[in-house]
C-alpha positions in Angstrom: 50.7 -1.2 -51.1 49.5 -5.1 -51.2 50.2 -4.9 -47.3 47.3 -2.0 -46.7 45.2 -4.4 -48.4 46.3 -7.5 -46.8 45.9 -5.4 -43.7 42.2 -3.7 -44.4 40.9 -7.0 -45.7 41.9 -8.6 -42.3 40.5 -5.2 -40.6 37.3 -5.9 -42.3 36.8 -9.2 -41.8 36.9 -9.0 -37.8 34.8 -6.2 -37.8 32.5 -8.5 -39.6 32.9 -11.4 -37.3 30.0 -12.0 -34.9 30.6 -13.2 -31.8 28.5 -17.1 -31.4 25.5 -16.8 -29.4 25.6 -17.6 -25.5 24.7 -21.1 -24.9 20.6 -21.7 -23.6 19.3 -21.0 -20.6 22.6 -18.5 -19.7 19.9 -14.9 -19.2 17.8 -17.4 -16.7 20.9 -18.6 -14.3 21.7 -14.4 -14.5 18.2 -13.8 -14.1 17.4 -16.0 -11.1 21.0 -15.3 -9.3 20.3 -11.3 -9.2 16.9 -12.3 -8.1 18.1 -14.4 -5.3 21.0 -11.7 -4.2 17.6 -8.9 -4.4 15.5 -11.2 -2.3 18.5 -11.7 0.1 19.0 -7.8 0.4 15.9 -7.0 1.3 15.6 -9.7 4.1 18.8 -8.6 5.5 17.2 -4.7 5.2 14.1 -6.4 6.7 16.1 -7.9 9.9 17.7 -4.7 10.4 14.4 -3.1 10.4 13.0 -5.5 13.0 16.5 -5.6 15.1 16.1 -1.3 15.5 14.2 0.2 18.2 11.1 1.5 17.1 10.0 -1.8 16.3 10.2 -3.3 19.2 8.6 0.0 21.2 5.0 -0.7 21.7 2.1 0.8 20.1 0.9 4.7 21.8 -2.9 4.7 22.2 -4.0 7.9 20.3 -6.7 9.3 22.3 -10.0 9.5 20.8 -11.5 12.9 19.1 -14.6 13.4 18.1 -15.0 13.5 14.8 -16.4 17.1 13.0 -19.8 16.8 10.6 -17.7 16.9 7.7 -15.5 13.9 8.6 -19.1 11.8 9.3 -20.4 13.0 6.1 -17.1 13.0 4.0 -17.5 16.4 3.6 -20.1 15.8 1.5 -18.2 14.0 -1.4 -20.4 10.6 -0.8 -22.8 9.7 -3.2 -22.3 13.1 -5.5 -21.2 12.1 -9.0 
């Protein structure tokens, strides 16, 4: 019986153990080195981007349309409150 004791006391007392704090300034270093790895993925994404081939086509001149009365007048939504 003195052993279930021993043994819950010892149970009890690491249960009640906290672990020490992380030394300062550990969340920043995290912080700032998944920041750098994000900035770093979305250059890379960016390059790709640029490296595809619809970037590099040139802009198509959209013809001009004239425009209806109620695209010059914003179908009447301007200046009504």
């Amino acid at each position: 019986m003195a052993i279930w004791s021993k043994l819950r006391d010892i149970v009890r007392w690491l249960l009640r153990r906290s672990d020490p704090p992380p030394p300062p300034g550990v969340g920043q270093r995290h912080q700032a080195a998944e920041q750098a790895a994000a900035r770093q993925r979305l250059l890379d994404q960016a390059q790709r981007l640029r490296d595809t081939r619809w970037y590099c086509e040139s802009t198509q001149i959209v013809p001009t349309v004239r425009m209806t009365l109620g695209q010059l007048t914003c179908y009447g939504t301007r200046g009504e409150r």
